[in-house]
C-alpha positions in Angstrom: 214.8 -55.8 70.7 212.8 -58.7 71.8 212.6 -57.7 75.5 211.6 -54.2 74.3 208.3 -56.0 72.1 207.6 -58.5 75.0 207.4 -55.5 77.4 205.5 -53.4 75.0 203.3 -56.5 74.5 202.4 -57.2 78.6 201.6 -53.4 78.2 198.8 -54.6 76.2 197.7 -57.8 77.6 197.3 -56.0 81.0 195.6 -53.4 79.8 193.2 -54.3 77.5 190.0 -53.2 78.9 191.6 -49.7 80.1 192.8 -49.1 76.7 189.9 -50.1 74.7 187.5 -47.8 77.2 189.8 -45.4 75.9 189.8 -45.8 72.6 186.1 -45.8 71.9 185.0 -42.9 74.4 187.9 -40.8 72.2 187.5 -42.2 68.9 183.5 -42.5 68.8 182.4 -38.7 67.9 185.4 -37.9 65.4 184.7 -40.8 63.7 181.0 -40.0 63.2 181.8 -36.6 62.3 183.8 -37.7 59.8 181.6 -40.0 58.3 178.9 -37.3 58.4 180.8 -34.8 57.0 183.5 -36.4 54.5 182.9 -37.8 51.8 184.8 -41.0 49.4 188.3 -42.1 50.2 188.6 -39.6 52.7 186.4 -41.2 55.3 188.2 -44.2 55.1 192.0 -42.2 55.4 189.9 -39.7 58.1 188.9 -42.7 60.3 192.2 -45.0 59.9 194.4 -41.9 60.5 192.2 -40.9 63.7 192.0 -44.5 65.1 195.9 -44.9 65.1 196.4 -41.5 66.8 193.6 -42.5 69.9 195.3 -46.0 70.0 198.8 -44.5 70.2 197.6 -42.0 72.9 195.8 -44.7 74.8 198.7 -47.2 75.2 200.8 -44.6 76.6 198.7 -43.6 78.7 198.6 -47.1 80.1 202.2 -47.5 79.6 202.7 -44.7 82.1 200.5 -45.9 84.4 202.4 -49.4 84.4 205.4 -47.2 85.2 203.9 -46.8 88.7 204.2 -49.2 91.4 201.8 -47.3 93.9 198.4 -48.8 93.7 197.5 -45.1 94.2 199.2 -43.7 91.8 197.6 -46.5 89.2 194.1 -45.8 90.2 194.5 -41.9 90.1 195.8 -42.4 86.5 193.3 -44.5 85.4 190.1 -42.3 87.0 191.5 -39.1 85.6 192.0 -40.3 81.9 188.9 -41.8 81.7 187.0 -39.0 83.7 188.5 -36.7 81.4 187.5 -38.9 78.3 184.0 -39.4 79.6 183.3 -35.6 79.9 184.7 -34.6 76.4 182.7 -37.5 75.2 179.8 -36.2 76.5 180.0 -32.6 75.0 181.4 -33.5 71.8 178.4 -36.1 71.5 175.7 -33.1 72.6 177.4 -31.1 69.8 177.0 -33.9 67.4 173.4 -33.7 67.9 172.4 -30.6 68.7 174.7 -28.7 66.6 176.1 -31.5 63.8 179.9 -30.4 64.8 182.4 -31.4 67.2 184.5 -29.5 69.8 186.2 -26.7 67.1 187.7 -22.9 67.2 184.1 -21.8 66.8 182.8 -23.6 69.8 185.4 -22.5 71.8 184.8 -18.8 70.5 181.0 -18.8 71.4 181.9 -20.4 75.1 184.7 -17.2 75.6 182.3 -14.8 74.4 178.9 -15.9 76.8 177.9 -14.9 79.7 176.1 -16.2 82.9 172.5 -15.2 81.4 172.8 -16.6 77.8 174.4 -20.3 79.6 171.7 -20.1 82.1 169.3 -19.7 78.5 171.4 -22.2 76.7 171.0 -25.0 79.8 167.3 -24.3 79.5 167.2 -24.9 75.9 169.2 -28.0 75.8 169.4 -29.2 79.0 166.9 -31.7 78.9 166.7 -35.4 81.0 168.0 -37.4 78.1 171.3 -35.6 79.0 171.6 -36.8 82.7 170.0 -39.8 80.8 173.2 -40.0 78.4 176.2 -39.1 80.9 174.8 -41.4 84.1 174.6 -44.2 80.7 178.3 -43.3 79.9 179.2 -43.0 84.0 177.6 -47.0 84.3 179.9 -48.2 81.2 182.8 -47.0 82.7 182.3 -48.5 85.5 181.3 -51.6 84.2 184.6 -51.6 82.7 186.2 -52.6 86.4 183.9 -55.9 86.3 182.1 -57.8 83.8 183.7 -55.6 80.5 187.1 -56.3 82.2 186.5 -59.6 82.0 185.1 -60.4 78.5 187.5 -58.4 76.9 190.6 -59.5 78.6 189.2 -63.4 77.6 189.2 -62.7 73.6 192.3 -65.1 73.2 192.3 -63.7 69.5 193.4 -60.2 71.4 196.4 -61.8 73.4 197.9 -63.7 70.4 201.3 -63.8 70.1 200.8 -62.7 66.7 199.6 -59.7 67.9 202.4 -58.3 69.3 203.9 -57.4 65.6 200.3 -56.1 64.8 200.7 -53.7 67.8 204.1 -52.9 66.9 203.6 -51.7 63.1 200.0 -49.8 64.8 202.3 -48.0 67.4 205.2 -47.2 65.0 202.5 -45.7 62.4 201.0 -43.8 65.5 204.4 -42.3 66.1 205.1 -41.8 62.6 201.8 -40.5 62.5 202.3 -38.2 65.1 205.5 -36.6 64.1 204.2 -36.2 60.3 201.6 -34.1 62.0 203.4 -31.9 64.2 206.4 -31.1 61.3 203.3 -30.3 59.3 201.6 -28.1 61.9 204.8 -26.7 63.1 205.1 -25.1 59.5 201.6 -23.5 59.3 202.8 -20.6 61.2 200.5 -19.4 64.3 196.7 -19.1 63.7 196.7 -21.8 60.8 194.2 -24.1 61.7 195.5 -28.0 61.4 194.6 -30.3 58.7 194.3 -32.9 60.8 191.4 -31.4 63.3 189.6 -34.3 62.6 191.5 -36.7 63.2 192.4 -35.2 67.1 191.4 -36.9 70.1 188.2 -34.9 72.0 191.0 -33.5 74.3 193.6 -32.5 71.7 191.2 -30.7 69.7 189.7 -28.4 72.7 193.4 -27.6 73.6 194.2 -26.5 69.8 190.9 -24.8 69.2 191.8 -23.0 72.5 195.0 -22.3 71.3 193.9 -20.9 67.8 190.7 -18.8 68.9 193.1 -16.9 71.8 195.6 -16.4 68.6 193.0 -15.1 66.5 191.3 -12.8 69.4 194.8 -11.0 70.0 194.9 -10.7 66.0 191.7 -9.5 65.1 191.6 -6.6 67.8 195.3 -5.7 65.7 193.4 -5.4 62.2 190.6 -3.7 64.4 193.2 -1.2 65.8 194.8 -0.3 62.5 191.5 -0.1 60.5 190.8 2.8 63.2 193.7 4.9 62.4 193.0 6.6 58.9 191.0 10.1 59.2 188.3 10.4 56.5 187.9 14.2 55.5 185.2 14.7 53.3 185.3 17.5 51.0 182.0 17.5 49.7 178.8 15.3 50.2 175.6 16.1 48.2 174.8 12.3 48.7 170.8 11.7 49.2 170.4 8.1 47.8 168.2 6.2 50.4 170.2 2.6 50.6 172.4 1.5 48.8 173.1 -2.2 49.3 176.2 -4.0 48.6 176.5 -7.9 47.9 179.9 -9.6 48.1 179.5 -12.7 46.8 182.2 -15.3 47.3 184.5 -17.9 44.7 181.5 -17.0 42.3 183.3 -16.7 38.6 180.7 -15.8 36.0 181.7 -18.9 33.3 179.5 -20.4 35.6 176.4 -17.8 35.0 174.1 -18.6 32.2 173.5 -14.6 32.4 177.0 -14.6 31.0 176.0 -17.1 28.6 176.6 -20.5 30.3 175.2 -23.6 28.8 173.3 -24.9 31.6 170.4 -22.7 33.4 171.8 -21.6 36.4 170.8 -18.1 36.9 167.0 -17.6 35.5 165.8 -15.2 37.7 168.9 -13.1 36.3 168.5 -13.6 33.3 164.5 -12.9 33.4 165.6 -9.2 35.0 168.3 -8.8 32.3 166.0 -9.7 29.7 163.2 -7.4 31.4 166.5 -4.7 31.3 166.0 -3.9 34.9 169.9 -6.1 35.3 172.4 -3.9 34.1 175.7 -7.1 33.5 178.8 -5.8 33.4 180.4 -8.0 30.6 184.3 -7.6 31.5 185.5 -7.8 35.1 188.0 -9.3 37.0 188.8 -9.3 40.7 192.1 -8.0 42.0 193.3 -11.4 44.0 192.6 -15.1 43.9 191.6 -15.0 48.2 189.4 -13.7 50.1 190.6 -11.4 52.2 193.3 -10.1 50.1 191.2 -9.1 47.6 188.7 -7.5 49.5 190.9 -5.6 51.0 191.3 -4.0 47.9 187.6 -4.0 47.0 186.3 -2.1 50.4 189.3 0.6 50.4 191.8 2.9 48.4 194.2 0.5 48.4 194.7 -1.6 45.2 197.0 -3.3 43.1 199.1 -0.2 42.3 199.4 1.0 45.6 202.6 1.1 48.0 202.7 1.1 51.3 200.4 -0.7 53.5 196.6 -1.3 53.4 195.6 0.0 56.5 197.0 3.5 55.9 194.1 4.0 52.8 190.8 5.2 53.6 188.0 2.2 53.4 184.0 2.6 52.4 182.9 2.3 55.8 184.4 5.1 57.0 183.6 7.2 54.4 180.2 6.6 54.2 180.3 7.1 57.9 181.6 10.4 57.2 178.9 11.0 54.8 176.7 10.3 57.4 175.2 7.2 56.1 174.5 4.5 58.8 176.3 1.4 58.0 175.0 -1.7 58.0 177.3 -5.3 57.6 175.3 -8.5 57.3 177.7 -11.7 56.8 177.3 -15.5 56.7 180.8 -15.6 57.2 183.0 -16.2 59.4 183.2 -13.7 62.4 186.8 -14.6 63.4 189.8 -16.4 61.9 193.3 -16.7 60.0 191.6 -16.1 56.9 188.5 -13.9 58.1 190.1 -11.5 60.9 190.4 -8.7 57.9 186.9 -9.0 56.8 185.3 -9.1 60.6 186.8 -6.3 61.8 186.0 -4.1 58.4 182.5 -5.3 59.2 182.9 -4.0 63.0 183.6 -0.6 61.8 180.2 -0.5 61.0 177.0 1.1 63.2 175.7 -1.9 62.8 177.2 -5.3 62.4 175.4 -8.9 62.2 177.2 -12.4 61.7 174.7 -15.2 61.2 177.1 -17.3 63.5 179.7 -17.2 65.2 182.2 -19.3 63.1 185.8 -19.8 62.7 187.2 -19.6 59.3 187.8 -23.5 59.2 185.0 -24.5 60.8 183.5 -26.4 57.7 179.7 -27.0 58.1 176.2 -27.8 56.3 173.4 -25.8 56.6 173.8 -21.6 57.8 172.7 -21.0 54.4 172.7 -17.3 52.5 168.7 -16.8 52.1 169.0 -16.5 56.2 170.5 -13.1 55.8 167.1 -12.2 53.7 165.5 -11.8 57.1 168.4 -9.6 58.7 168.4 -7.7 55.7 164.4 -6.5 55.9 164.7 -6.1 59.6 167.8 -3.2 59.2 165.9 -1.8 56.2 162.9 -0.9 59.0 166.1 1.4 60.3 165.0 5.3 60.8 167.9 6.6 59.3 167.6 8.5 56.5 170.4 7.1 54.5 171.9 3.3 54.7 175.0 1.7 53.2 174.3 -2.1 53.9 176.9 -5.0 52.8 175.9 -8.3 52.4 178.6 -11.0 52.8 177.5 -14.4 50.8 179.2 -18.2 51.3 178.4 -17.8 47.9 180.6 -21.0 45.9 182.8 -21.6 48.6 183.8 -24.8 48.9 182.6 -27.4 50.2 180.3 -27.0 47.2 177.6 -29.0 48.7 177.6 -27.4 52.0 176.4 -23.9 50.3 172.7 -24.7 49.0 169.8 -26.9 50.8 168.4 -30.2 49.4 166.1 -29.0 47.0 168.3 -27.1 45.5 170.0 -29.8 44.5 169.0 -30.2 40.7 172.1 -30.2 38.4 173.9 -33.9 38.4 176.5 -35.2 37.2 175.0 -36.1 34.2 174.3 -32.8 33.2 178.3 -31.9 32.8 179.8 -32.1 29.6 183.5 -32.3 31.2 185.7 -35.1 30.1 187.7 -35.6 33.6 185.4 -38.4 34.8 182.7 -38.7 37.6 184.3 -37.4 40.8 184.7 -34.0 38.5 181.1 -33.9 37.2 179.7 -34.4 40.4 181.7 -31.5 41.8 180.9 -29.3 38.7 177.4 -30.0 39.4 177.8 -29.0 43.0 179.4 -25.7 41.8 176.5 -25.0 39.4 173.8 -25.7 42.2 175.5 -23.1 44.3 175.2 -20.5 41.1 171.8 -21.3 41.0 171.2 -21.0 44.9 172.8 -17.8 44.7 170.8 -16.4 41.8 167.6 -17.0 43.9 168.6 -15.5 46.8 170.5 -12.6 44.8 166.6 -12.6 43.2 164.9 -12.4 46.6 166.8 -9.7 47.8 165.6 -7.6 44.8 161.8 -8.4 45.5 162.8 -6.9 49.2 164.2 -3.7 47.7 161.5 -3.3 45.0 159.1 -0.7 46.9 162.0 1.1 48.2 164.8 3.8 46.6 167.5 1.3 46.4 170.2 0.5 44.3 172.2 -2.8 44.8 175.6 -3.4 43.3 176.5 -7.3 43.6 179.9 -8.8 42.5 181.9 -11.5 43.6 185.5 -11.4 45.8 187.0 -13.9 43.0 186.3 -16.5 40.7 187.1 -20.2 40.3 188.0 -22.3 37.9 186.2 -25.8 38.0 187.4 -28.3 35.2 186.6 -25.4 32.5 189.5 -26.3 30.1 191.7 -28.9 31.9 191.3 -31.0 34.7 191.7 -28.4 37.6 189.3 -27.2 40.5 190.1 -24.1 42.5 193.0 -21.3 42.1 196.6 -20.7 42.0 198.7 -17.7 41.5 201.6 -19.8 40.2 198.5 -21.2 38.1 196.7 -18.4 36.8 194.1 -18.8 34.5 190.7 -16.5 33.3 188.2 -18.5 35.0 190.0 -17.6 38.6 189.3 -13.9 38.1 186.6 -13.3 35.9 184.1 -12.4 38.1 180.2 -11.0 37.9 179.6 -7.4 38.3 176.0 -6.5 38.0 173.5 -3.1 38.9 170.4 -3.4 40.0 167.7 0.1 40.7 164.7 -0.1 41.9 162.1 2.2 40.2 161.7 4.8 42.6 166.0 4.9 42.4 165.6 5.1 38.2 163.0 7.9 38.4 165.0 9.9 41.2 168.4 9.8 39.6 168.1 9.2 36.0 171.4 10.5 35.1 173.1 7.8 37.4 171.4 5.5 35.2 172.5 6.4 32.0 176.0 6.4 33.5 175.8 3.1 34.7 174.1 2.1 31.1 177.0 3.6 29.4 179.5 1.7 31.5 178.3 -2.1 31.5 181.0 -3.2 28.4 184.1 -0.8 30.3 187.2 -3.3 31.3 186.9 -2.8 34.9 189.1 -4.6 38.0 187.0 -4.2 41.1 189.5 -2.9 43.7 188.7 0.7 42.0 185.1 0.0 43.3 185.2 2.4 45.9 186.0 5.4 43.9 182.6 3.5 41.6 180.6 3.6 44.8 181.4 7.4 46.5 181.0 8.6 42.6 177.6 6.8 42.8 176.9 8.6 46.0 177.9 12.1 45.0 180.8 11.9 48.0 183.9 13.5 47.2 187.4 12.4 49.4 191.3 13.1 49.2 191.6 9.8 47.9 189.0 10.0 44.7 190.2 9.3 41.3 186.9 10.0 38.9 189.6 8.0 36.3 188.8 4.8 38.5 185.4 5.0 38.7 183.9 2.6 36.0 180.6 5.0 35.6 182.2 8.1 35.3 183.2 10.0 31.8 186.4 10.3 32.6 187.3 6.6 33.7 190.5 5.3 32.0 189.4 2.7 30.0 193.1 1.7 29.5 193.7 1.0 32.9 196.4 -1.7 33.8 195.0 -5.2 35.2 197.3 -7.2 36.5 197.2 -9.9 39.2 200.1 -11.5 40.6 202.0 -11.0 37.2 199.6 -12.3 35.0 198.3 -9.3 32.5 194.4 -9.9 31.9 194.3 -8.0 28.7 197.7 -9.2 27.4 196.5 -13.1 27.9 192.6 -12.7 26.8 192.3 -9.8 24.3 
């Protein structure tokens, strides 16, 4: 035992400079993206957790080199390691300034998908001297390291104390602890499942797993793509004439959040000022068929819903009907365009004519800024489209957490103070953040009507699920072994412009006539080809919420819990 420590410890007294290079060219940029992005305790776990892992993988990559007793061998292990650390260095710290992220499944999705004139563009937008400047800065460090740095670092008695050997010991046996903690964990997240500990990777660990993940999530999203293209829409009739009709998926928004639905703190006004002006028509009693994403909007955007059998991708879905109907689709998304939990949703919005993603992003590629009033733009731009007749979705970050991440600065206006909740401060300030995203998403939702005012539009905005944030216990997010109301009541609301109203009155009443219906939105696309006068094989006029015949008793049930049995 003590021979094994004393070796272990010579490891480390002849290798201090070697390992320390190591540890801050690999530790330098995940630590500062942690402590830009994370927030509280979890900086603190973030950086301790990362600085064990870099130490761990440093010492053994001296201890292999001491392994060697060709001076060759030695040196060739030492220039690799720290070439190899240098250059990752180097990028991830461009991408810390440039682009506020380090090396990630997005990154690596962007660099697969470019090609020799867009890196010849990118080099000419960001390849500017203070880059030579930085790398020949890094390049003289390292080598510094074989003389002077050497030298001062390997003369800190305090790091050759005897004492330190234990202190290296319990560091290198919470590495390796560490190490296999994370790899039982990842090893059960099943293939494409991002790792919770990204952040806490060395520069060269997290290229190989975003490398890994984005090849993963390639070979799967041309799978969905592939079985999305295998249902035959037949139209049987189509007397459809609306100009555009514009869809808005908002996301985690539930409407105990909305004053329009009676909330005590202002966070929709421009809403309300429509509702009040009765140009909103709010649909008081809606829930959304799943607590995730992607499950639910499967349900949403297709004929499949919670009743059905079978699979999804053997129902019919609104983009290729309204393809059939010959309407030119449009998909606009601040989404992610790839990913475990996005690969559904990007290739539905590939089916369409036309198909924008604000960036290209991974699902877990967490980040600030990308915000939902940059679709605004897109969104005019399409509308300047010849075609006669234009379905356009709109895909919203919406209240998707990281809460603070959704809305700029000065949107920040609700604080903690402002919450009523008795769960203590860390839950007010997150409330808060969840109400500054309902009001960032009421002005954009209100920004997107003045765009569509002069035109014959009708827009139809709802969001994929709710949330609950501390609403009656102390509990953020959702859980179907934890279902509650606040998880899947969701808003469901009608705007028509004027020149829509005075073209197609009689939609108007039906949609007047319909705002107090219970309604479960994965029947919206029999709501939507009703609306557009399309008629299919897989219509049911008894699921469409503005048509006299809808079945006002319908069954809403979400992973076993009955709606109507728990809230009526």
């Amino acid at each position: 035992m003590w021979k094994i420590v004393d070796k272990l410890y010579r490891v480390w007294v002849t290798n201090i400079g070697f390992i320390f290079l190591l540890l801050v060219l690999n530790l330098l940029t995940g630590a500062a993206n942690n402590i830009i992005h994370e927030i509280g305790i979890s900086i603190l776990t973030k950086l301790l957790h990362g600085f064990v892992n870099v130490f761990l993988v440093a010492y053994l990559i001296a201890f292999v080199k001491d392994l060697f007793e060709n001076r060759w061998w030695k040196i060739g292990i030492v220039a690799i390691s720290l070439f190899i650390s240098l250059l990752l260095c180097g990028v991830e710290l461009f991408l810390l300034i440039n682009f506020n992220t380090v090396i990630n499944p997005s990154m690596v999705l962007i660099l697969l998908e470019t090609n020799g004139q867009e890196a010849v563009e990118f080099l000419q937008t960001y390849g500017n001297v203070r880059w030579i400047v930085l790398g020949l800065a890094l390049f003289i460090v390292c080598v510094f390291y074989k003389g002077k740095l050497k030298d001062r670092i390997s003369s800190c008695r305090w790091l050759k104390a005897a004492a330190l050997r234990w202190v290296l010991l319990v560091v290198l046996f919470l590495g390796l602890c560490a190490g296999g903690y994370r790899f039982v964990k990842d090893s059960g997240l099943g293939k494409g499942v991002i790792s919770p500990h990204m952040k806490t990777m060395l520069p060269i660990q997290r290229l190989y797993y975003s490398y890994v993940i984005t090849l993963h999530d390639l070979e799967q999203y041309e799978l969905v793509f592939k079985r999305m293209g295998s249902v035959d829409v037949e139209i049987q009739s189509n007397h459809s004439h609306i100009r555009n009709i514009v869809l808005i998926i908002g996301e985690s928004l539930g409407r105990n959040h909305m004053s329009l639905y009676g909330y005590s703190l202002p966070t929709t006004p421009s809403l309300d000022s429509l509702y009040r002006q009765d140009k909103l028509y709010r649909f008081s009693d809606v829930i959304c068929p799943s607590l995730y994403t992607s499950a639910s909007i499967q349900k949403i955007m297709s004929f499949f819903n919670n009743e059905s059998t079978g699979k999804w991708y053997d129902h019919a879905n609104i983009i290729d009907v309204m393809k059939a109907a010959d309407y030119k689709t449009f998909w606009i998304s601040n989404q992610e365009m790839i990913g475990v939990y996005g690969n559904y949703v990007a290739s539905l919005g590939r089916q369409c004519d036309d198909c924008y993603f604000n960036n290209k992003r991974n699902s877990i590629d967490e980040r600030y800024g990308d915000f939902d009033e940059d679709l605004i733009a897109v969104l005019k731009n399409k509308l300047q489209d010849k075609s006669e007749k234009k379905f356009i979705v709109l895909h919203f970050m919406g209240s998707h957490p990281l809460y603070r991440n959704r809305y700029p600065e000065h949107f920040e206006i609700f604080q903690a103070d402002d919450e009523s909740i008795p769960y203590g401060e860390d839950s007010k300030e997150m409330a808060a953040q969840y109400d500054n995203t309902v009001l960032y998403n009421d002005y954009v939702l209100s920004e997107i009507v003045k765009t569509l005012e002069d035109t014959e539009s009708i827009l139809i905005y709802l969001s994929d699920h709710g949330n609950e944030v501390y609403d009656e216990r102390d509990y953020t997010g959702r859980s179907e072994d934890n279902i509650s109301r606040y998880m899947v009541e969701v808003p469901f609301l009608i705007w028509e412009s004027d020149r829509f109203k005075a073209s197609y009155p009689e939609k108007d009443s039906c949609i007047a006539c319909a705002v107090d219906r219970p309604y479960m939105t994965d029947d919206l696309i029999h709501t939507i080809i009703d609306l557009a006068d399309i008629r299919v094989e897989e219509y049911d006029s008894t699921r469409s919420v503005i048509n006299p015949f809808y079945n006002k008793d319908c069954s809403r049930v979400i992973c076993g819990y009955d709606y109507d049995a728990y809230n009526k």
